[in-house]
C-alpha positions, 0 to 999 in steps of 0.5 A: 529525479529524486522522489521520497515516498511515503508509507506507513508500512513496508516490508517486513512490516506488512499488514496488507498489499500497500507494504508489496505494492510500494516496495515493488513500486520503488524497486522499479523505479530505482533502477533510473531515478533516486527514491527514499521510502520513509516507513516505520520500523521495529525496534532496533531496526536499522534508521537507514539502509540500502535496499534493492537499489534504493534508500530506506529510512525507518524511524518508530512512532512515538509510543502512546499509553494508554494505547489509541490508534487515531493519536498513534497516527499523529504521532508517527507522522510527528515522527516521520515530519522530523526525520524528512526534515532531516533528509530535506537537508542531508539528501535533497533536493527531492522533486516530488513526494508521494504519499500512500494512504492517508497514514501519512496524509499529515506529512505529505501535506506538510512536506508540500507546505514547507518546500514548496514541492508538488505532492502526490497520492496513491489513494489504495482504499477508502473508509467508505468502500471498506466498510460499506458506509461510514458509520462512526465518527471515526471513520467519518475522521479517516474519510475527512483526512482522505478527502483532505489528501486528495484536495492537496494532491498534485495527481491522484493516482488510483489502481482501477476505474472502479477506484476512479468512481469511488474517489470522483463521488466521495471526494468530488474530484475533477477527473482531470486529477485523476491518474489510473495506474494498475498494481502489478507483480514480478512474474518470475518471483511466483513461477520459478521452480518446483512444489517443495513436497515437504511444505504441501504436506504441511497443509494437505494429504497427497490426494487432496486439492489445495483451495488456496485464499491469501489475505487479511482476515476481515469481513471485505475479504468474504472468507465468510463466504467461502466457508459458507460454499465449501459443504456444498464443494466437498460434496462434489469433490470430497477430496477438497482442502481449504487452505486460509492464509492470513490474520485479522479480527474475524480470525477466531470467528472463522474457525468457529464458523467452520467448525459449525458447518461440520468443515473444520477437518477441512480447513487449515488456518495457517496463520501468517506465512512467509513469501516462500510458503505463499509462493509454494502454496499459489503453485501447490493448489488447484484453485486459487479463491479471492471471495472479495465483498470490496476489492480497489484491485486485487494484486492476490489475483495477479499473484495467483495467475502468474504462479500458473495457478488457476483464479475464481474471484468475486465480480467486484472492484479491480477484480472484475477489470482483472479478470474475464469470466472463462478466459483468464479467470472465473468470476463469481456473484459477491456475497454469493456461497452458490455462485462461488461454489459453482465456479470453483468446481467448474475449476476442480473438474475440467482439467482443460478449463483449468489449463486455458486459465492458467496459460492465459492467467499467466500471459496476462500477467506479464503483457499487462501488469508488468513492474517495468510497464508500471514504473515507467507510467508512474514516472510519467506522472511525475514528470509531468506533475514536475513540469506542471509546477515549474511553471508556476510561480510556487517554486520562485518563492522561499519555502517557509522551511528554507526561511526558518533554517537560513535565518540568523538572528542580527549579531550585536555590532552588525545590524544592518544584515542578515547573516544566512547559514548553508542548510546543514548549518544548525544554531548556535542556542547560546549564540541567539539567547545573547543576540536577543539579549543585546538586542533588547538593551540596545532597544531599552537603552535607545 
């Protein structure tokens, strides 16, 4: 089968999970069928390339000045419509197109217009769940093109039935549509090998216990409350050190915070970190921490755990269908400094607690959230999506954009036919302005 998806980002452009969640994705299903990503890229980067087993199209947004994120949008996907038609012709046909998000709700939707093919979308989050409400227009705009996506789709595929309400009660989708398929993670790029010494101590003195938290700086991601936790931590555990990887809007306001809770000495901003130094970081520290106020999943949580590394998360979203309280993880109160406090120092001074939740974070890991286990349902979906619309009528019919490049103009002296051109054919412009032009004095002599 040969599936395009469609990702606004994708590594090394990363801006959150979506990014390692579709190139995990696409690795995996690689292996038996033939995927394209089509993704954004940096300038001069390669448009092209072989990746992991699949192919990867990397085209940039057309630039907008002043800058403005909502016409930024439009404009990547009048970019990303371009060059699909140029792989529609080069490399398909393609079976199904999968979209992520609704960054690229406009080409997805086009794409199943144009080719008359079966579209589906991986809701990741929504405008109202990560923002508790819609509260201005423009996000009132993103939850329109979200439902929008949703009303196109084929399938639905969400990672959690916590998702699977989020997106029944906001956009009144029969649950018949809905796919669930959880996020996962390849369990030996976090467990192989040693803790490089030299990295640990870039972060933390040889005595202190690494509390480790990866993730974008925003208010859903609750490092606000574990700041708030963390006087009350080291007052118990003095030899505690915060360790916050990770950039975004609250960046500046964290650090403030933690300088006036007397904790700075404490806390190590990191900033961006590579795969290696998160990776190295996950097996250094005692604790992992993912204080979530909103969570769809939690693939952090799944990181940590095969990494051997201990887990204390939030009780929301995907996170409380991850993890079970004292077996493979501890689940503190959202929002909650006392509670997370409380968990995290369970970890930090019960060895045999935090040697159950490693051994069974880790068995977790790789019984249920599996790539090869995921990829396979995925797959699933697909086909059964592509066996589904071959009995339909849909497929029978011309797609509009096949009518568009198979048309030729009437040639003067040969009227009574069409004269297609194969799909890689391209007009000949000076070709149609004469046949126009024939066309018209033959009319006007007539």
């Amino acid at each position: 089968m040969r599936i395009l998806m469609l990702s606004w980002e994708y590594p090394p452009q990363s801006v959150g999970g979506l990014a390692r969640h579709v190139e995990d994705l696409a690795i995996s299903l690689a292996a038996r069928h033939d995927v394209h990503v089509l993704t954004i890229g940096r300038p001069g980067e390669a448009f092209e390339s072989r990746e992991n087993g699949l192919t990867v199209h990397r085209v940039e947004a057309y630039p907008v000045h002043p800058p403005d994120f909502l016409v930024w949008v439009l404009q990547l996907n009048a970019r990303f419509m371009e060059e699909a038609m140029i792989l529609m012709r080069r490399y398909g046909p393609f079976q199904i197109i999968h979209a992520h998000d609704w960054l690229v709700a406009f080409t997805g939707r086009a794409l199943k217009h144009a080719y008359h093919l079966p579209l589906i979308a991986t809701i990741h989050a929504t405008e109202a769940g990560r923002n508790r409400g819609l509260h201005n227009d423009m996000q009132r705009y993103i939850n329109s093109v979200e439902w929008w996506l949703t009303y196109e789709a084929w399938r639905v595929i969400v990672c959690s039935r916590h998702m699977r309400q989020e997106v029944q009660g906001l956009f009144q989708l029969p649950a018949d549509k809905i796919t669930i398929i959880p996020n996962g993670v390849y369990s030996k790029k976090f467990r192989a090998g040693t803790v490089d010494p030299e990295v640990r101590r870039r972060y933390a003195a040889p005595n202190e216990k690494i509390l480790f938290f990866v993730g974008r700086l925003v208010i859903e991601k609750g490092v606000q409350v574990l700041l708030e936790a963390m006087p009350r931590i080291l007052s118990s555990c003095p030899e505690a050190k915060l360790v916050v990887a990770g950039r975004g809007p609250m960046e500046g306001q964290l650090q403030n915070r933690a300088r006036e809770l007397g904790i700075g000495h404490k806390v190590c901003f990191a900033g961006y970190i590579d795969d290696r130094t998160r990776n190295q970081l996950y097996r250094a520290a005692r604790v992992a921490v993912f204080p979530s106020l909103y969570e769809p999943f939690g693939i952090v949580a799944l990181e940590a755990m095969a990494a051997g590394t201990p887990v204390v998360a939030s009780e929301t979203g995907g996170l409380a269908e991850i993890i079970t309280h004292g077996v493979d993880g501890m689940r503190a109160y959202p929002g909650n400094a006392g509670s997370l406090a409380e968990n995290i120092l369970a970890v930090l001074q019960d060895d045999a607690l935090a040697e159950k939740l490693s051994a069974n974070g880790r068995r977790l890991v790789a019984e249920v959230y599996d790539w090869e286990n995921i990829a396979r349902r995925t797959a699933d979906v697909y086909q059964e999506v592509y066996n589904q619309y071959r009995r339909t009528p849909w497929p029978e019919r011309t797609p509009v954009i096949a009518r568009l490049w198979r048309f030729v103009p009437y040639v003067a002296g040969d009227q009574d036919r069409e004269q297609p051109l194969p799909l890689g054919g391209r007009y000949d412009l000076a070709r149609y302005r004469a046949t126009l032009v024939n066309q018209h004095r033959g009319r006007s002599e007539g």
